[in-house]
C-alpha positions as CSV (number, residue, x, y, z in Angstrom):
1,X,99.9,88.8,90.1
2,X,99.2,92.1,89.2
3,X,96.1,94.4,90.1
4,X,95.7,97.6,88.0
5,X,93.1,100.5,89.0
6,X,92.1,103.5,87.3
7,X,90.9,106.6,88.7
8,X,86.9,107.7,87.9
9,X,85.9,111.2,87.2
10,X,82.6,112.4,88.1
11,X,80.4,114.2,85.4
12,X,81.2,117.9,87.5
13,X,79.0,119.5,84.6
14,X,75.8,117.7,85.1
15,X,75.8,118.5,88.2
16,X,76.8,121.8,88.6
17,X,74.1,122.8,85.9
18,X,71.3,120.6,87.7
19,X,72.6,123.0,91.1
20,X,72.2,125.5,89.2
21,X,68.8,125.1,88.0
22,X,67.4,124.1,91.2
23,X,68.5,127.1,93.4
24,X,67.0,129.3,90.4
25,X,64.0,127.4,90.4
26,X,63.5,127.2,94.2
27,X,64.1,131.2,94.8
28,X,61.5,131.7,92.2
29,X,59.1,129.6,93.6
30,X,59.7,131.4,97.0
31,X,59.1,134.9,95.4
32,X,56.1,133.9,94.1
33,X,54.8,132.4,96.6
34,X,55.5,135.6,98.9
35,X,53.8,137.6,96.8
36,X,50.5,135.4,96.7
37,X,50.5,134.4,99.8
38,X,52.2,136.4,102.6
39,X,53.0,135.7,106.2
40,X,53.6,132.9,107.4
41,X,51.4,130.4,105.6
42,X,53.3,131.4,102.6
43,X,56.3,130.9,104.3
44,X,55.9,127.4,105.0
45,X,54.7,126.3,101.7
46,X,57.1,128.2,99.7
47,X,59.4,125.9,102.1
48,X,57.8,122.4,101.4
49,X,57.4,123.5,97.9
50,X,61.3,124.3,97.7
51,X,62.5,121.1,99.6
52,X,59.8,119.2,97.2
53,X,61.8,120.7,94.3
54,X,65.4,120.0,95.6
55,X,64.3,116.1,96.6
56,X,63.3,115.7,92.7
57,X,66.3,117.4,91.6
58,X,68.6,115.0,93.2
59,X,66.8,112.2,92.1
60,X,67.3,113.5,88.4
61,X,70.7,113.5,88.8
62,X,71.3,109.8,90.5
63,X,68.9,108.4,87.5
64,X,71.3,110.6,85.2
65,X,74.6,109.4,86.4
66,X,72.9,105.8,86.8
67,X,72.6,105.3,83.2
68,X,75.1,107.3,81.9
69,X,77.6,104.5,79.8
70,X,80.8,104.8,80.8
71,X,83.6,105.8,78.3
72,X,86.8,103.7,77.4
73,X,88.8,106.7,80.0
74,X,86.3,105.2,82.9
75,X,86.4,101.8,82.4
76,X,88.8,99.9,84.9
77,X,91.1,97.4,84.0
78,X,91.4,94.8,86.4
79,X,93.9,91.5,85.2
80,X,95.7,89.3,86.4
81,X,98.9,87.2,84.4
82,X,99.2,83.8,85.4
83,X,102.4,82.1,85.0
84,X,103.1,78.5,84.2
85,X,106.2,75.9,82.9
86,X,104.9,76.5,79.1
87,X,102.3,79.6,79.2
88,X,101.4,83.0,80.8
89,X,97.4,83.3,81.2
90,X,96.1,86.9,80.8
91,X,92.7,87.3,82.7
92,X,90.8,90.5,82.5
93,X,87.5,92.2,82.9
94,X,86.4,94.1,79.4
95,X,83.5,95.1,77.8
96,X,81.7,93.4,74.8
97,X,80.0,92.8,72.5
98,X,82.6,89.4,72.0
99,X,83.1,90.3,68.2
100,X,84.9,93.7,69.3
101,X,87.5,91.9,71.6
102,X,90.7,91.5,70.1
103,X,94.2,90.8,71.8
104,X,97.8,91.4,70.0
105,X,101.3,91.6,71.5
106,X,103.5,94.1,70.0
107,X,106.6,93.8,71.7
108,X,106.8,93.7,75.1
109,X,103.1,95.3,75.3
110,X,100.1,93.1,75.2
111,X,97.3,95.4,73.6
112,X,93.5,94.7,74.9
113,X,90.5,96.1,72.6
114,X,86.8,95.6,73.3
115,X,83.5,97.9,73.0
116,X,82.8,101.3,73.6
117,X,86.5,102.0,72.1
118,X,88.3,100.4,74.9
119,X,91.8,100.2,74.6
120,X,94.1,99.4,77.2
121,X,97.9,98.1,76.8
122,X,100.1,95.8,79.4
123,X,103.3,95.5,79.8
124,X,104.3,91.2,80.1
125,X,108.0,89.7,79.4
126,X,109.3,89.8,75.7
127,X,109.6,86.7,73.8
128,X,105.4,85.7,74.1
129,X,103.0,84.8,71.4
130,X,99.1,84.5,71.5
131,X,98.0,80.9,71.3
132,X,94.4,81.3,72.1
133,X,92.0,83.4,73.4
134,X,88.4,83.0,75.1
135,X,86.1,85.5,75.8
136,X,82.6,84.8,77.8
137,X,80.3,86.8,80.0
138,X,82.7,89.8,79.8
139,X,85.9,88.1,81.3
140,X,88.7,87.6,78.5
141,X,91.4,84.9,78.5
142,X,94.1,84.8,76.9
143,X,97.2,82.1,76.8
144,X,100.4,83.5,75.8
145,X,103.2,80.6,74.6
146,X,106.5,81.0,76.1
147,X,109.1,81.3,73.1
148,X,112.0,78.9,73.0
149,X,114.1,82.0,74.1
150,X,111.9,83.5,77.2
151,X,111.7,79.5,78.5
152,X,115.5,79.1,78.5
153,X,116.0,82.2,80.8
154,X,113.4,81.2,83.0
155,X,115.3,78.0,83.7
């Protein structure tokens, strides 16, 4: 059995421009509150008023990065290859719609394609061919027939 993991990467831009923004925002809000109201009553708004600001900036962000889709370079591949006397099962996790899931093997690569121009390739023994493949509730199966060849150095 063989796990596979790919690395995320955070949207840095998003978030350094929402920092940004905020700090800008917030120092203005501080000024101009000085200038209205000065002493200490203004200090203590302008505070609430800047941690008010902050709070709902943050909150912007999570509901940004919440529904951002993620792209083919941040979806995981998790599989596993099953191996029995006749057949190798390929189980993975990828995404849909079902009529964008396709499976090849081109050599000794098995090539994976599903939505949001996924595209992952991995490596099984030479000598297999697709018999049949399933694909429900985002889980894809595939059987791979042993050929002739691959079963006779397995034995």
């Amino acid at each position: 059995m063989w796990l596979v993991k790919q690395e995320e990467k955070p949207d840095e831009l998003l978030r350094s421009v929402l920092t940004i923004v905020g700090i800008a925002v917030a120092a203005i809000l501080l000024i101009a509150l000085f200038k209205l109201k000065g002493g200490v009553l203004g200090f203590i708004i302008g505070t609430i008023a800047a941690a008010a600001l902050i709070f709902w900036l943050m909150e912007a962000k999570r509901i940004f990065e919440e529904h951002k889709a993620p792209s083919s370079k941040e979806y995981e591949l998790f599989y596993d290859l099953i191996e029995e006397e006749e057949n190798i099962i390929f189980v993975a996790k990828v995404p849909g719609p079902a009529e964008e899931v396709k499976v090849k093997i081109v050599g000794d690569m098995l090539e994976v394609k599903g939505g949001r121009n996924f595209l992952k390739r991995v490596r099984v023994p030479k000598g297999l061919e697709l018999e049949d493949k399933k694909y429900v509730n985002g889980i894809l199966w595939a059987r791979l027939r042993k050929t002739e060849t691959l079963r006779q150095q397995d034995a």
